[in-house]
C-alpha positions in Angstrom: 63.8 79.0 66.2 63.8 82.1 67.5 66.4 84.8 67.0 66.7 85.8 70.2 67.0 81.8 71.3 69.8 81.5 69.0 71.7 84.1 70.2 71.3 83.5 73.8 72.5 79.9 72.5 75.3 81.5 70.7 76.1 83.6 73.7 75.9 80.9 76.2 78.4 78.2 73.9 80.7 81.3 73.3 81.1 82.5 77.1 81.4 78.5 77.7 84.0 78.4 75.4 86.1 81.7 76.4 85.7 80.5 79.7 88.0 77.8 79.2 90.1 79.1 76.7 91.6 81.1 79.4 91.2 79.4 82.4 93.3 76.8 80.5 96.2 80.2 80.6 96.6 79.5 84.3 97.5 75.6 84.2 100.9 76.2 83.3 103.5 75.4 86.4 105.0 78.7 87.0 107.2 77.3 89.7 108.2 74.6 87.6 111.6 74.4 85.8 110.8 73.3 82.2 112.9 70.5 80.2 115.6 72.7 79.1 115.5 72.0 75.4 118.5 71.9 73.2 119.2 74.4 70.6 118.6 71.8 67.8 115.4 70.7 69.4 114.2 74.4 69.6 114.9 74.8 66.1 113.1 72.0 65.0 109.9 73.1 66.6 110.3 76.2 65.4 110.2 75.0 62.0 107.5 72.8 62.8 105.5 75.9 64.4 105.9 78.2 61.0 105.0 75.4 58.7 102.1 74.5 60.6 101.2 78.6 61.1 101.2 78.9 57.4 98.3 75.8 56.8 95.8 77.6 59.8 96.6 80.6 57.5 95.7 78.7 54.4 92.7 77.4 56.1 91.4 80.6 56.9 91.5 82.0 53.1 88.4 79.5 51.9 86.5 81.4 54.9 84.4 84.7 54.1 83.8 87.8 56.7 83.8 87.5 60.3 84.7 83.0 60.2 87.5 84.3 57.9 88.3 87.1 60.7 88.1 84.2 63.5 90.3 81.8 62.0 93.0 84.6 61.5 92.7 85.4 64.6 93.1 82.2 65.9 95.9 81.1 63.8 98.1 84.5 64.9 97.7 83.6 69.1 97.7 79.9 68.5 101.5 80.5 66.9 102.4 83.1 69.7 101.2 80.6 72.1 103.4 78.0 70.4 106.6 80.5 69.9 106.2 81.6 74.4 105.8 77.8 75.3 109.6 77.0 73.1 110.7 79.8 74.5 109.6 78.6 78.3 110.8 75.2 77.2 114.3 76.4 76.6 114.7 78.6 79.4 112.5 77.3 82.2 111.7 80.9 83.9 109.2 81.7 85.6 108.7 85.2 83.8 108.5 83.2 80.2 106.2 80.7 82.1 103.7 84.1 82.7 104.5 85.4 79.4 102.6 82.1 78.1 99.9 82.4 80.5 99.1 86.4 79.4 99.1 85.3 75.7 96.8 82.8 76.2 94.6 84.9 78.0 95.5 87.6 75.0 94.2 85.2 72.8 91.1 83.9 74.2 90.0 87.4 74.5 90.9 88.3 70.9 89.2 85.6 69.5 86.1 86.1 71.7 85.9 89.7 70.6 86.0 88.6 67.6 82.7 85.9 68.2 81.1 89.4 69.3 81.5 91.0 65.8 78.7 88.3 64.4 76.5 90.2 67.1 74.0 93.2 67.2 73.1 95.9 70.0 72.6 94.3 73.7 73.9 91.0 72.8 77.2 92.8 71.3 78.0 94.4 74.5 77.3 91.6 77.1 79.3 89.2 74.7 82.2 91.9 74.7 82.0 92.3 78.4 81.7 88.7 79.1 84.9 88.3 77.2 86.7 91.3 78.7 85.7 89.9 82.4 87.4 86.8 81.3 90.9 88.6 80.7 90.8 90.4 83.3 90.4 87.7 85.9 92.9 85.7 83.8 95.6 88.5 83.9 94.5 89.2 88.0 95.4 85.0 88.2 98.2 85.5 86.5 99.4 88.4 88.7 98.5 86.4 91.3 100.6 83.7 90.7 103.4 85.6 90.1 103.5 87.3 93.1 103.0 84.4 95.1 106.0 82.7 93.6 108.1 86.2 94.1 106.8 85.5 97.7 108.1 82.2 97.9 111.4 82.5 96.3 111.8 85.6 98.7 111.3 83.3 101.9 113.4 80.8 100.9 116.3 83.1 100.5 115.6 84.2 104.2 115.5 80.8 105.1 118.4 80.4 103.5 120.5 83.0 105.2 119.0 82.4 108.3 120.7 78.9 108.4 123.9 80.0 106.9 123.6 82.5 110.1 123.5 79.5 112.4 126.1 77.8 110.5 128.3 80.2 111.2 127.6 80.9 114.4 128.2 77.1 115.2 132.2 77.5 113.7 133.1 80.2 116.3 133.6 76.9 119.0 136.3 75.9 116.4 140.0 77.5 115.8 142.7 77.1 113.4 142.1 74.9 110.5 139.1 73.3 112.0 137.0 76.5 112.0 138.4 77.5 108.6 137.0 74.4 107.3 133.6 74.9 109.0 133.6 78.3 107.3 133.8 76.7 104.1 131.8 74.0 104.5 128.9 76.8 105.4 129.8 79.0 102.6 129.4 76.2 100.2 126.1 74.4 101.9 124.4 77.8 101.8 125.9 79.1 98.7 127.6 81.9 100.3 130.9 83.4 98.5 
């Protein structure tokens, strides 16, 4: 085989392989509430994410060079990764939901760059170009989703106040204690104070 065959082969697993690495950042429901894990539960996995941090790390010191370099790499966003999703897990916000996403993407970048390093010249740049194109239209997705979700949340609370508005408007045929208690009942449907 050739060397340029092998590294357009090399190229071609590698932008394959970033590719959906950080495609896989933007599958996380960033509208969804999460579970809402307990304390205790979080700790536990916490535990379990260290312990299992330190055998990728142990893996990696039978490598040499750039495999060495790789694994470490992808031991440290593989464990970030882990650490954002418990954190999303425990919190269910949207922001901690993105923070996943960008790590993810983070990663998959990192560790592609680091797939360059075994390159030379031409092959070098288009590898590390490849892989930066791949972050930034991960982060621009990520962005994306975000602000379509601000967008959302941000109609909603019109909608919101738009019916509390007719709500109230509806309690101005009532007097006395009857209107009082329409006022309320408005206040509470709508989650006005």
């Amino acid at each position: 085989m050739t060397t340029s065959y092998i590294l357009k082969t090399r190229l071609t697993r590698l932008t394959a392989v970033t590719t959906l690495i950080a495609l896989t950042a933007l599958f996380i429901p960033l509208g969804a509430s999460a579970g809402l894990m307990s304390w205790a539960d979080q700790s536990v996995q916490s535990k379990r994410i260290k312990a299992e941090h330190k055998t990728d790390e142990a893996a990696c010191k039978v490598m040499h060079g750039n495999a060495q370099d790789i694994c470490k790499q992808e031991a440290k966003y593989k464990a970030k990764v882990a650490y954002a999703e418990l954190s999303y897990a425990r919190s269910g916000m949207v922001e901690d939901a993105r923070k996943v996403s960008m790590l993810k993407a983070d990663g998959a970048y990192a560790v592609a760059k680091k797939h360059c390093d075994d390159l030379d010249g031409n092959p070098k740049d288009v590898c590390r170009a490849e892989a930066k194109a791949v972050h930034v239209k991960a982060i621009a997705d990520s962005t994306l989703t975000k602000k379509v979700n601000d967008a959302k949340s941000n109609a909603e609370d019109k909608k919101l106040e738009a019916d509390y508005k007719v709500a109230l408007e509806k309690c101005e045929i009532t007097t006395g204690a009857e209107r009082i208690s329409c006022i309320n009942s408005a206040k509470t449907s709508f989650k006005h104070n």
